[in-house]
FIKOLZA-1660 file (N, C-alpha, C; in steps of 0.1 Angstrom, whole numbers, plus 5000, padded with zeros to 4 digits):
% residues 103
   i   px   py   pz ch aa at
   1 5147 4924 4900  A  X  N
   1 5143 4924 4914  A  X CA
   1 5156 4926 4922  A  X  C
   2 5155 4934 4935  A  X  N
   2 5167 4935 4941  A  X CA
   2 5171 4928 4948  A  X  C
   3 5186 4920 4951  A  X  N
   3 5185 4912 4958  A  X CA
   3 5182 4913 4973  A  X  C
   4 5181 4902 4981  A  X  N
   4 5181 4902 4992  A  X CA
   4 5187 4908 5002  A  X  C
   5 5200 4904 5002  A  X  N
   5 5211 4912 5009  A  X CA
   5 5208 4927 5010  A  X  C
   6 5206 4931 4999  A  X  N
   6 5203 4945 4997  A  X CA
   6 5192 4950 5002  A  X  C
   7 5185 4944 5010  A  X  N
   7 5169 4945 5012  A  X CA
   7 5168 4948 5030  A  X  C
   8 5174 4959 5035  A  X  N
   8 5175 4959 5049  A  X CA
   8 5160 4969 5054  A  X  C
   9 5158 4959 5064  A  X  N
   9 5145 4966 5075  A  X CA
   9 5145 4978 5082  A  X  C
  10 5137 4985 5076  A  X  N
  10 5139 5001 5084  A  X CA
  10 5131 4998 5093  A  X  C
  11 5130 5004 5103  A  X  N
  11 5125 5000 5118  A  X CA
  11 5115 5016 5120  A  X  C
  12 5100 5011 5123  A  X  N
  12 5091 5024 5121  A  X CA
  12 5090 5032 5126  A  X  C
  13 5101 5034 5134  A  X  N
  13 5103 5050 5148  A  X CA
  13 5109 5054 5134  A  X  C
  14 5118 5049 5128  A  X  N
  14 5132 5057 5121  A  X CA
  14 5123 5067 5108  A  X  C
  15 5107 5060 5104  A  X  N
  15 5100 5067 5095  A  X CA
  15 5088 5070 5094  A  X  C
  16 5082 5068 5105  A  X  N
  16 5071 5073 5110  A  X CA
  16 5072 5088 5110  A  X  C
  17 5083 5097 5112  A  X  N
  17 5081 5110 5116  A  X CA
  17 5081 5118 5104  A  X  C
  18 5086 5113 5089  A  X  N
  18 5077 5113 5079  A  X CA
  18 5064 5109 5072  A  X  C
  19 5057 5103 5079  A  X  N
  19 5041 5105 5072  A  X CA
  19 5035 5108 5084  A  X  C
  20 5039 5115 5093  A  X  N
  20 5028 5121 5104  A  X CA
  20 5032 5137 5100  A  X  C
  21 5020 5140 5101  A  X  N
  21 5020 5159 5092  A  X CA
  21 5026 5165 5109  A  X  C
  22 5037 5175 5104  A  X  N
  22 5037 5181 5121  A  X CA
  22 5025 5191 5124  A  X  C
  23 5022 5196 5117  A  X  N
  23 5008 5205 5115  A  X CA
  23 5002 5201 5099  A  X  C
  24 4990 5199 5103  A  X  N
  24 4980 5196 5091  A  X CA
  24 4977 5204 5082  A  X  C
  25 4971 5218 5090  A  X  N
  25 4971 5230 5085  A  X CA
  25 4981 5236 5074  A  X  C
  26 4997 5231 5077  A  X  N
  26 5005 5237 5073  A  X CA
  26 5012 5226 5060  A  X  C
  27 5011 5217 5066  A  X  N
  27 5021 5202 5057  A  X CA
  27 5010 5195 5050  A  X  C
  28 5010 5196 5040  A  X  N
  28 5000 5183 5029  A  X CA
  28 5000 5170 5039  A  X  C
  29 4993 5164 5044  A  X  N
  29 5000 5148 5048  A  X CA
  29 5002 5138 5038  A  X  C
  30 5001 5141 5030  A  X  N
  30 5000 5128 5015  A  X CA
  30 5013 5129 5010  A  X  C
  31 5019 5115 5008  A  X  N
  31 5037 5116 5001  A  X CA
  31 5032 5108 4992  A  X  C
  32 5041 5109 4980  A  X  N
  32 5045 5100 4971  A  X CA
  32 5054 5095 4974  A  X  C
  33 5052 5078 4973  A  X  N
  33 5065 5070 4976  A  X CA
  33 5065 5058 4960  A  X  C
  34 5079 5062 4957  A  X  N
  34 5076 5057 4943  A  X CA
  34 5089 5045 4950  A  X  C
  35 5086 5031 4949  A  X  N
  35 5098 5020 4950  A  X CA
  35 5099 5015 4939  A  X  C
  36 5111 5015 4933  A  X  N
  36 5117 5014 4919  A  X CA
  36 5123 4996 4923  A  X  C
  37 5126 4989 4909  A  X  N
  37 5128 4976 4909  A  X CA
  37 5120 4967 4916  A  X  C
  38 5110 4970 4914  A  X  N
  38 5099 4955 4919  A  X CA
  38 5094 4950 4907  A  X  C
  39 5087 4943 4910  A  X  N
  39 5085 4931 4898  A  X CA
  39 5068 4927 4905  A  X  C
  40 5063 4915 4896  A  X  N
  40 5049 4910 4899  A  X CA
  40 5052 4901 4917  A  X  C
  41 5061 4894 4917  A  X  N
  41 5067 4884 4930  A  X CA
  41 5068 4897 4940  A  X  C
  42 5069 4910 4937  A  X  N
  42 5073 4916 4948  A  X CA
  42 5057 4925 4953  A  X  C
  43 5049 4926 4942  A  X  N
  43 5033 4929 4945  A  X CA
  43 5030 4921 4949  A  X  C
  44 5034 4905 4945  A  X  N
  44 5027 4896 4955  A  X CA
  44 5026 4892 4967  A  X  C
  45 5035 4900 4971  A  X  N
  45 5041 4896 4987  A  X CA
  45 5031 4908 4996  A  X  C
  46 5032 4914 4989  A  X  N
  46 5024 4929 4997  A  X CA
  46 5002 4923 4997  A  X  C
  47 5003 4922 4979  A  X  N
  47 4985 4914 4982  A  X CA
  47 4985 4899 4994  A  X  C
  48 4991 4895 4993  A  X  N
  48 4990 4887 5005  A  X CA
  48 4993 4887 5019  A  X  C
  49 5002 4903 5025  A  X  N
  49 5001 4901 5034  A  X CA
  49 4987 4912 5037  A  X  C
  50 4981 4923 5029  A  X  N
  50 4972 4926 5031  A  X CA
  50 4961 4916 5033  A  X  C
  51 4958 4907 5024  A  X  N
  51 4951 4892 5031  A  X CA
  51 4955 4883 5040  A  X  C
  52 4966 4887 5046  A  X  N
  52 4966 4874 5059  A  X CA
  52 4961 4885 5070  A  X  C
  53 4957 4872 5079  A  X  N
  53 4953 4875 5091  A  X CA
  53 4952 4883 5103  A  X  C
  54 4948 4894 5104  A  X  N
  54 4952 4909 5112  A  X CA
  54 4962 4906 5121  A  X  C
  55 4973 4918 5119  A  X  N
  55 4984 4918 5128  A  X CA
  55 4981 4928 5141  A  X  C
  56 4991 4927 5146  A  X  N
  56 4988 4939 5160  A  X CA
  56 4987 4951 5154  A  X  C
  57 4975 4958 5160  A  X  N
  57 4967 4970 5156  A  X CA
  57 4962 4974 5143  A  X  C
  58 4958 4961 5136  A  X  N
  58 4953 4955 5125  A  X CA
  58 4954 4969 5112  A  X  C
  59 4946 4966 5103  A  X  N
  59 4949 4971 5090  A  X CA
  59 4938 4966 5081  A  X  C
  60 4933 4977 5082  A  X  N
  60 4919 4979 5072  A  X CA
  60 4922 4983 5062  A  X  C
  61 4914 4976 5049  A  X  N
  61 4916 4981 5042  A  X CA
  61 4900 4982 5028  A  X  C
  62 4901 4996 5022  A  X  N
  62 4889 4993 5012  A  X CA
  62 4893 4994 4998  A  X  C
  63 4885 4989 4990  A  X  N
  63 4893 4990 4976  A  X CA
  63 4877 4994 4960  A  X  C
  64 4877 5004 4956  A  X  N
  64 4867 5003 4950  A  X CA
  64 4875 5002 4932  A  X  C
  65 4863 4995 4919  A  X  N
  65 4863 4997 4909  A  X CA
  65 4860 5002 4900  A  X  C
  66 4865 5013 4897  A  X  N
  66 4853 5025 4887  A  X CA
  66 4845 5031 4903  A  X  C
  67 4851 5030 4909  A  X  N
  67 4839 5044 4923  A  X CA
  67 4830 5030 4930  A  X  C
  68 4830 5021 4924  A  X  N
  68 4819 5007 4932  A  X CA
  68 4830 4998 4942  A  X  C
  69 4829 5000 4954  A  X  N
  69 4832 4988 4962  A  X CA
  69 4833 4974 4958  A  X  C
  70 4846 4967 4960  A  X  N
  70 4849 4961 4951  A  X CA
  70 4860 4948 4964  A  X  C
  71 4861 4940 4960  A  X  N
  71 4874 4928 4970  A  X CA
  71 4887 4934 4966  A  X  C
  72 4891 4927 4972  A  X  N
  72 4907 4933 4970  A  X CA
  72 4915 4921 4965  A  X  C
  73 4921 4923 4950  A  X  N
  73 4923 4908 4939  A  X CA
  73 4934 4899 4950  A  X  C
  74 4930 4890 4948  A  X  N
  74 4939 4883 4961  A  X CA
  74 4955 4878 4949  A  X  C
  75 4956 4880 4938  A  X  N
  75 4971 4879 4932  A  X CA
  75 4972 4893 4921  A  X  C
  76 4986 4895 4927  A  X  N
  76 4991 4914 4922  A  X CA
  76 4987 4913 4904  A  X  C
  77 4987 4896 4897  A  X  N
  77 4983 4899 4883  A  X CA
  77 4971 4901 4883  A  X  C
  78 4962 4900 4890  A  X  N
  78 4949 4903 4885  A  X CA
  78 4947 4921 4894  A  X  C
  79 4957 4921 4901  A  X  N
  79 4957 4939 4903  A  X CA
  79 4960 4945 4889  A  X  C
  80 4969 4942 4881  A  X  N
  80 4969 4950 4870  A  X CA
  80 4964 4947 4860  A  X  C
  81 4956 4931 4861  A  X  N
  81 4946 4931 4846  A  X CA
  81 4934 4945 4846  A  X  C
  82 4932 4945 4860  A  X  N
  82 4924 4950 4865  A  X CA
  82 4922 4967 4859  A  X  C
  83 4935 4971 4866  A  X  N
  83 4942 4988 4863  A  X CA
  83 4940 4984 4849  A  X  C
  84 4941 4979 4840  A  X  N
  84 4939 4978 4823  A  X CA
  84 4932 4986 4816  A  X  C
  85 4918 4984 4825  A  X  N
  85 4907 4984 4819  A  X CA
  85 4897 4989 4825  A  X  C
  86 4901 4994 4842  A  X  N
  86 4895 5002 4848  A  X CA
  86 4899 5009 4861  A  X  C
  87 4896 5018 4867  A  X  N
  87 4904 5029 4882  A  X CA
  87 4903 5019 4895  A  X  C
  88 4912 5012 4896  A  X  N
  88 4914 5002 4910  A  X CA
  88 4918 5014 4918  A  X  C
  89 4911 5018 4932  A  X  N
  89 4920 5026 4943  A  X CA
  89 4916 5017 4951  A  X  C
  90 4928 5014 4962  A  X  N
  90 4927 5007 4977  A  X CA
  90 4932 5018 4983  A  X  C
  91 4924 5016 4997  A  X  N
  91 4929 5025 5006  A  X CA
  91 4928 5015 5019  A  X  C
  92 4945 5021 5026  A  X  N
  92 4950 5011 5038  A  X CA
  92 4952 5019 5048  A  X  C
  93 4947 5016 5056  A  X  N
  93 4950 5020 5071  A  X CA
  93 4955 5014 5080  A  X  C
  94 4970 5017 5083  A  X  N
  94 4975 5011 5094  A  X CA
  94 4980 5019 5107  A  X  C
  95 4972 5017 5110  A  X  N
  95 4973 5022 5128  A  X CA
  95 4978 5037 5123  A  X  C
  96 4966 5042 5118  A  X  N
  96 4962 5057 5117  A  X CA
  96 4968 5063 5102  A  X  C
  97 4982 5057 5095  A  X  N
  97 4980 5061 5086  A  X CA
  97 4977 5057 5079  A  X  C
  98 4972 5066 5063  A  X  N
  98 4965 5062 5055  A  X CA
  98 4972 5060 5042  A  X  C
  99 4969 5050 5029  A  X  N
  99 4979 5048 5022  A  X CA
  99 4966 5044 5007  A  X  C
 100 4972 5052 5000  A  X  N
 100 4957 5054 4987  A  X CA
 100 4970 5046 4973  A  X  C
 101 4964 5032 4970  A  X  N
 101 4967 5033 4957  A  X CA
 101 4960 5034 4948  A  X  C
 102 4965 5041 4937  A  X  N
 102 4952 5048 4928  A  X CA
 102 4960 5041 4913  A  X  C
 103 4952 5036 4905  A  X  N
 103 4954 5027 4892  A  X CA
 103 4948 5025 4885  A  X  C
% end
């Protein structure tokens, strides 16, 4: 896990102008973002803030298993018992973009 100190907040003007396509037509809008050194404690911080309580300009999110609508596992270990043994995708939307994990 990385430490803390090392863990500085990018501020979302500074990366926003990477996942908005400047033309649709022309730019894929979909990135790969691969974050290296996380651990289960660091999935768990993310399934739980997806489960707390809508923030400003909220954040939807849907999650199917095997193609069936499905809850979204409220701890990151039962996200990967999950991925084991069948195709978990969530899809998140926050205030227009879209964010597909596929497992």
């Amino acid at each position: 896990m990385v430490a803390e100190a090392e863990r500085l907040p990018i501020p979302w003007e500074t990366l926003e102008s990477v996942f908005r396509p400047v033309d649709e037509w022309l730019l894929d809008p979909h990135r790969d973002i691969v974050v290296p050194d996380v651990d289960l404690d660091d999935w768990q911080r993310i399934v739980d803030f997806l489960h707390a309580p809508p923030i400003s300009g909220g954040i939807q999110t849907a999650t199917t298993v095997d193609g069936t609508p499905a809850p979204l596992p409220r701890s990151a270990a039962e996200v990967f018992e999950v991925r084991r043994v069948a195709t978990l995708i969530t899809w998140i939307d926050f205030r227009g973009i879209e964010v597909v994990r596929r497992g």
